[in-house]
KEVEXNU-191325 format. One record per residue (C-alpha): x, z, y. Coordinates in steps of 0.02 Angstrom, whole numbers, plus 32768, in hexadecimal, padded with zeros to 4 digits. Layout:
N
{X = X Z = Z Y = Y}
...
***
This chain:
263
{X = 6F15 Z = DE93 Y = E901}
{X = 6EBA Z = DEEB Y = E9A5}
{X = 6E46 Z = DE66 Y = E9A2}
{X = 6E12 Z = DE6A Y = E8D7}
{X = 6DF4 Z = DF20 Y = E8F3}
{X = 6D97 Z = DF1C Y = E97F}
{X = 6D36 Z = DE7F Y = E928}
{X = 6D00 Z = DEEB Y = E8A0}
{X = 6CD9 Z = DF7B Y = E8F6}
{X = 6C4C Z = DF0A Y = E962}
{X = 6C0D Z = DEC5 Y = E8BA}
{X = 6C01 Z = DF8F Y = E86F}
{X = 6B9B Z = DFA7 Y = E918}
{X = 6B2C Z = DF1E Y = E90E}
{X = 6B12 Z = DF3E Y = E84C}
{X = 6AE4 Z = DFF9 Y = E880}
{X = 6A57 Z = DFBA Y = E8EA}
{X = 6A0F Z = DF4A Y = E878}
{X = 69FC Z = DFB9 Y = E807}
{X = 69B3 Z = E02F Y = E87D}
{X = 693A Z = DFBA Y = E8B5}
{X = 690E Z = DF85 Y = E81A}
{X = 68E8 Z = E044 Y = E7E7}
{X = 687A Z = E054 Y = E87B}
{X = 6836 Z = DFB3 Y = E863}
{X = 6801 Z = DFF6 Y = E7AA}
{X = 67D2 Z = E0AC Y = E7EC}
{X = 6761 Z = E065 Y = E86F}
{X = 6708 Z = DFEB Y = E7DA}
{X = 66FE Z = E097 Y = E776}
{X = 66B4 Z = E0EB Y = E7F1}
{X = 664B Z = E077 Y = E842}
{X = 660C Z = E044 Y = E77F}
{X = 65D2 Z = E0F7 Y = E768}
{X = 6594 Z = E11C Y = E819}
{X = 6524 Z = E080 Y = E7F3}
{X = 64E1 Z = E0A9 Y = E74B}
{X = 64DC Z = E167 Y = E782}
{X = 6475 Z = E145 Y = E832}
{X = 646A Z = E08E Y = E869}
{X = 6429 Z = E059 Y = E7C0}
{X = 63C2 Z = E106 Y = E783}
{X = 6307 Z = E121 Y = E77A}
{X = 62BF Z = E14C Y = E82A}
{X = 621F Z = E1A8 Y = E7B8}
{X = 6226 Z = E1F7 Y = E70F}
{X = 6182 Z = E209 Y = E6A2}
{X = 6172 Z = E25F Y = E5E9}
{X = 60DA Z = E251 Y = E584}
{X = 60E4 Z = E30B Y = E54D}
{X = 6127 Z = E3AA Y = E5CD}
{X = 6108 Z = E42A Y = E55B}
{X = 6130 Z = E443 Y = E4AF}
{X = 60E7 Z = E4CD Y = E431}
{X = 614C Z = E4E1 Y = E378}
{X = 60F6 Z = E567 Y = E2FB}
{X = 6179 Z = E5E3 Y = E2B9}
{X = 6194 Z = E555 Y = E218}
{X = 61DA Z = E4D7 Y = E2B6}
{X = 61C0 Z = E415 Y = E2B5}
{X = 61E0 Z = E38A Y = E305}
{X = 6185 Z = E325 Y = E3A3}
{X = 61B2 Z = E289 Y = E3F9}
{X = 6198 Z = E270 Y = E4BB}
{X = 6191 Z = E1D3 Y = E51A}
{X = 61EF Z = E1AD Y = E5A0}
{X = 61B9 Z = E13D Y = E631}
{X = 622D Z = E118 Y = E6BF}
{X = 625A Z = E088 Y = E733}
{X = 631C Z = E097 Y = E6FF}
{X = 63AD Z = E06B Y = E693}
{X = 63EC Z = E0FA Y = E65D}
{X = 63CC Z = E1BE Y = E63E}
{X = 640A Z = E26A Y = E5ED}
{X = 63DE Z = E309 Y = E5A5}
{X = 642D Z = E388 Y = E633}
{X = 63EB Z = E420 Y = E5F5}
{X = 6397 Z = E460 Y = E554}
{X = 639C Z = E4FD Y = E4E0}
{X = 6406 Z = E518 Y = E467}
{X = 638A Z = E529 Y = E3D4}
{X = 634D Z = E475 Y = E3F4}
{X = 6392 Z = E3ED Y = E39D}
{X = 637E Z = E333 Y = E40C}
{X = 6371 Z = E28A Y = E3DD}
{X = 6395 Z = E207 Y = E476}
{X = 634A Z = E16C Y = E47E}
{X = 6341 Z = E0E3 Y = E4FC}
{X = 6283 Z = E107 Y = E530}
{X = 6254 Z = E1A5 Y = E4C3}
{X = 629F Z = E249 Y = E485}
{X = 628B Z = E2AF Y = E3D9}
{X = 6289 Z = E354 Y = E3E8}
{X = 628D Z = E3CC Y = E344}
{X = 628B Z = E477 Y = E332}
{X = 62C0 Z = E4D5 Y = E29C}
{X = 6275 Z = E574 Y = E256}
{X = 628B Z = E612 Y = E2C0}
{X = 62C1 Z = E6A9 Y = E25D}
{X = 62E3 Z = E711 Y = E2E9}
{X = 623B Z = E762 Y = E2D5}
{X = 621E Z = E743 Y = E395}
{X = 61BB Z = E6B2 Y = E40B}
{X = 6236 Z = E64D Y = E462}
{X = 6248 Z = E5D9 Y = E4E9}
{X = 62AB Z = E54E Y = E54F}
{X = 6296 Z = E4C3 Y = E5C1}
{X = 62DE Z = E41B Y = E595}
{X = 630B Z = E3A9 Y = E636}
{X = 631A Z = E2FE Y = E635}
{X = 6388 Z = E2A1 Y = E6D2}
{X = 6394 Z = E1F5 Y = E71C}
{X = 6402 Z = E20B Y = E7BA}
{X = 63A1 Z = E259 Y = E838}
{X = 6305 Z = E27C Y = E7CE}
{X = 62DB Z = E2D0 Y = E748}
{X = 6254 Z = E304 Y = E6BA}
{X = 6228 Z = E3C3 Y = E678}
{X = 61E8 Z = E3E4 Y = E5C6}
{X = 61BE Z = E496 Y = E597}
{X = 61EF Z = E4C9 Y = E4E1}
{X = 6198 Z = E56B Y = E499}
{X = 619B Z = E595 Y = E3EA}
{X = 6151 Z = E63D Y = E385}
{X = 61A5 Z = E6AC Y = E324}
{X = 6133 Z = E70D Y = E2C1}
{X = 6097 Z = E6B8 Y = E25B}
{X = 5FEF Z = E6CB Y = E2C2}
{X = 5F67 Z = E6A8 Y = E23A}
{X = 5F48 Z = E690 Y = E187}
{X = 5EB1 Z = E655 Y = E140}
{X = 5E89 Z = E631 Y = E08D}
{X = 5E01 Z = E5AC Y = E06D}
{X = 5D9F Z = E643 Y = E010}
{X = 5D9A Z = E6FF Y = E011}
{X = 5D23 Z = E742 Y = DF8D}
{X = 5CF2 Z = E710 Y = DEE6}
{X = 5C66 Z = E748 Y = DE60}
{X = 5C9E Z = E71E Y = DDBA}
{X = 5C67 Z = E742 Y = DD10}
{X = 5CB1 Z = E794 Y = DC79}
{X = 5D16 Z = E6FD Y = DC42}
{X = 5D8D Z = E706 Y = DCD8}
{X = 5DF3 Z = E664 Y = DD06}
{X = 5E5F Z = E5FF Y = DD78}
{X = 5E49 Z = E5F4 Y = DE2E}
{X = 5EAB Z = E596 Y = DEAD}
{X = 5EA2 Z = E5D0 Y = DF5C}
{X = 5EF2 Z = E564 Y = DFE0}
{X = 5F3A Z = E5A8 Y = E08B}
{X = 5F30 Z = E56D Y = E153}
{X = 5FB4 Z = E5CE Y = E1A5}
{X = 603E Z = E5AE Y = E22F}
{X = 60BF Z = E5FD Y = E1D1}
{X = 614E Z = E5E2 Y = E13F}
{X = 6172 Z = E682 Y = E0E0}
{X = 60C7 Z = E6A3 Y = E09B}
{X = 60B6 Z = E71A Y = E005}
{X = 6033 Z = E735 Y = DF96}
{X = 6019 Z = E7C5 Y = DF22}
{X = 5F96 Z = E7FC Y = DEA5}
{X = 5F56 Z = E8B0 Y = DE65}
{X = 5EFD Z = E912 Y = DDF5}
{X = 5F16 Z = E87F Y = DD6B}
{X = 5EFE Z = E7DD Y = DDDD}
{X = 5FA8 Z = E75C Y = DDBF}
{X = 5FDC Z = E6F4 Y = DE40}
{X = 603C Z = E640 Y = DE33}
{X = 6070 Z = E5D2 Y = DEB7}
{X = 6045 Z = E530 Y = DEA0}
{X = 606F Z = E4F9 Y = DF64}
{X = 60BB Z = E52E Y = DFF9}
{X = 6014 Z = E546 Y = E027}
{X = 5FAA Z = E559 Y = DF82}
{X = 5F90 Z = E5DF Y = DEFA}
{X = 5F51 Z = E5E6 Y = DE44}
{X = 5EFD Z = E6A2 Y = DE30}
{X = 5EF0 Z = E6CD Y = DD91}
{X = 5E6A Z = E73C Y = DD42}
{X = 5E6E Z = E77E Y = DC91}
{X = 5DB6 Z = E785 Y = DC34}
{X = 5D68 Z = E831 Y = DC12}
{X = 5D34 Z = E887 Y = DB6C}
{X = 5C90 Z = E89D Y = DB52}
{X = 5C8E Z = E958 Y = DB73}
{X = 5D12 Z = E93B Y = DBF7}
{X = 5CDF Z = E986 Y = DC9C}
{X = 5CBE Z = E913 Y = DD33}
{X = 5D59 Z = E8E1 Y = DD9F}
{X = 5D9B Z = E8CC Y = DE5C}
{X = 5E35 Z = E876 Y = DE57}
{X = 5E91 Z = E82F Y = DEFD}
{X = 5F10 Z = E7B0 Y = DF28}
{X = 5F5F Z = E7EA Y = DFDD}
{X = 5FCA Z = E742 Y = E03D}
{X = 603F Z = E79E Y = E0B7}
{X = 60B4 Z = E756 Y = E13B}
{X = 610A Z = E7C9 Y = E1CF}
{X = 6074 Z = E83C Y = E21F}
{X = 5FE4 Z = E7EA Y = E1E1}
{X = 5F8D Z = E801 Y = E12B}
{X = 5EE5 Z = E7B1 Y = E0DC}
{X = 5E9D Z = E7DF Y = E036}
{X = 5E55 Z = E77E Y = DFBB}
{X = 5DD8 Z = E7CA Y = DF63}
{X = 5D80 Z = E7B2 Y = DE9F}
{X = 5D01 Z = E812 Y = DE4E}
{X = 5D02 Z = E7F4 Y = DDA4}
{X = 5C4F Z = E830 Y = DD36}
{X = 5C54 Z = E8B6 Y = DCC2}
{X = 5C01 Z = E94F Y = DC7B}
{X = 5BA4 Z = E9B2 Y = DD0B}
{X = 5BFF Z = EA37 Y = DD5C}
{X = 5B81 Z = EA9F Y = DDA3}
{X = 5B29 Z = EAAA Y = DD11}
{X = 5BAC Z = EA8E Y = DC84}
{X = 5B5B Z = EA18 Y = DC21}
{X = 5AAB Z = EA83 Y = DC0C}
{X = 5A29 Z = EA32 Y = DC96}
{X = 59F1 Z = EACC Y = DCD7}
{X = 5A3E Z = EB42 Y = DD64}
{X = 59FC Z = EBEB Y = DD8F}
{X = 596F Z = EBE1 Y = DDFF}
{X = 5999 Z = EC07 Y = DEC4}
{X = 5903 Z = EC4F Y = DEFA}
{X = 58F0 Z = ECE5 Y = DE74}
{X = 59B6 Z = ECD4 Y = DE41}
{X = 59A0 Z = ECBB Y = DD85}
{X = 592B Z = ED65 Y = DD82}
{X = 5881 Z = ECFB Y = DD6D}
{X = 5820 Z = ED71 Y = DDEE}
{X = 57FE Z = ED50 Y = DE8F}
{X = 57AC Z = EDE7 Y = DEB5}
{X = 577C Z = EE89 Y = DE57}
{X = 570F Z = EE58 Y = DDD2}
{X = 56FC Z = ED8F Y = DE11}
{X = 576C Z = ED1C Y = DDAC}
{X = 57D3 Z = ECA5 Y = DE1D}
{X = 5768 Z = EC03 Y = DE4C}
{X = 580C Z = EB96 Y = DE4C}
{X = 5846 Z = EBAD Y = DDB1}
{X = 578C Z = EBF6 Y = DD65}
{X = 57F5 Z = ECAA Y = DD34}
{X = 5876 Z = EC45 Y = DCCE}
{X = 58F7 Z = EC5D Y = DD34}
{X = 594A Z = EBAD Y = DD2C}
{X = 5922 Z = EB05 Y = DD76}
{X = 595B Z = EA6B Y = DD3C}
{X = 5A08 Z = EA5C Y = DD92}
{X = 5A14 Z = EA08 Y = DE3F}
{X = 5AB7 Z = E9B0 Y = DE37}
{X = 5AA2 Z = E94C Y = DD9A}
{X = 59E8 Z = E941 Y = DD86}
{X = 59F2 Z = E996 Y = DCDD}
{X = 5A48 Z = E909 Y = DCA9}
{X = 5AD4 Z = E973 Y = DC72}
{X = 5B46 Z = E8E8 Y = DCA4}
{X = 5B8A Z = E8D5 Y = DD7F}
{X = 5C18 Z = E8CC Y = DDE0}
{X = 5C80 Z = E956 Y = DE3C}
{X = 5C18 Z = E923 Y = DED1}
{X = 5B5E Z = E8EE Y = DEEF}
{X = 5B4B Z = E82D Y = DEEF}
***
């Protein structure tokens, strides 16, 4: 009976160990497995294609290669506002839009063991130009339909018309202004389209023809020199205006007809 106990008690000993060794045995593969990939078997130089990366306040998206003499790599550090895409030789990096109304930036850093690779992430907050493809327009009494397209680094752009101009979007980046036609004895017109976006503002401006203002519609205009009186002197008629007192007006050519500004 002594002996069966004792028997069993050697085998429960010997059992112990084995399995111990055989957990160190697997522990040592673990660790050795990683040690290798993580040093041993990492790059010894990391290159990227791009170290600096500039987003307009709309975001976007860039891709970066990666050259390096290794296996294998990881993202250790970027900012939270970036979203990353790992691949085995090249990395996708997209932004989204930044409402917070201010720049930010980050650094995103790339590791291979002992090395590593820094990429420098800045992105605005606020638009920093607008430009439509025109600004000012002559048109005649008909009115009509003009499209206006804008180049700007932003994404909330507004556009708004006055003193009788509509405005329809037709793009992100693209608007139809519309202009009604004027009456014959309809004065002439300024009417203006303003695109708006944070702190900046641009206007579009249209001058549509119509009857003079200076003169409303009669050619002539006092004369400047004798002020409508006709003399120039005591007893010597005015030589501009030969004692009339008028001259044929300035701003539409006696025409009767202009715009709200000379052309």
């Amino acid at each position: 009976m002594a002996n069966n106990t004792s028997q069993k008690s050697s085998s429960s000993i010997v059992l112990t160990i084995a399995v111990l060794g055989l957990f160190l045995l697997l522990a040592g593969a673990i660790g050795g497995g990683a040690y290798y990939f993580m040093y041993l078997n990492a790059a010894t130089y990391m290159k990227v294609d791009k170290d600096a990366l500039y987003f307009k306040k709309a975001g976007g998206k860039e891709e970066i290669q990666i050259d390096y003499d290794g296996y294998t790599w990881s993202v250790h550090q970027s900012p939270n506002w970036v979203d990353i895409d790992k691949q085995k030789n090249a990395l996708s990096v997209e932004v989204n839009k930044n409402s917070s109304g201010e720049d930010r930036e980050g650094v995103i850093v790339l590791k291979s063991g002992r090395v590593h690779a820094s990429i420098s992430v800045e992105q605005k907050g606020k638009v920093t130009f607008i430009k439509p493809s025109w600004n000012h327009k002559w048109i005649t009494e008909e009115g009509g339909e003009f499209l206006v397209d804008i180049e700007s680094d932003g994404c909330d752009l507004e556009c708004r018309g006055f003193n009788g101009l509509d405005v329809q979007k037709m793009a992100p980046t693209q608007y139809k202004l519309i202009v009604p036609s004027n009456g014959q004895n309809d004065p002439a017109r300024y009417l203006f389209a303003r695109l708006s976006e944070d702190d900046i503002s641009v206007d579009v401006e249209i001058e549509q023809r119509g009857v003079c203002l200076k003169c409303n519609a009669t050619g002539i205009v006092d004369c400047p020199s004798c002020k409508g009186s006709g003399d120039k002197l005591i007893f010597f008629d005015c030589s501009k205006c030969n004692g009339t007192g008028k001259i044929t007006c300035d701003h539409c050519g006696g025409t009767m007809k202009g715009y709200v500004h000379i052309n």
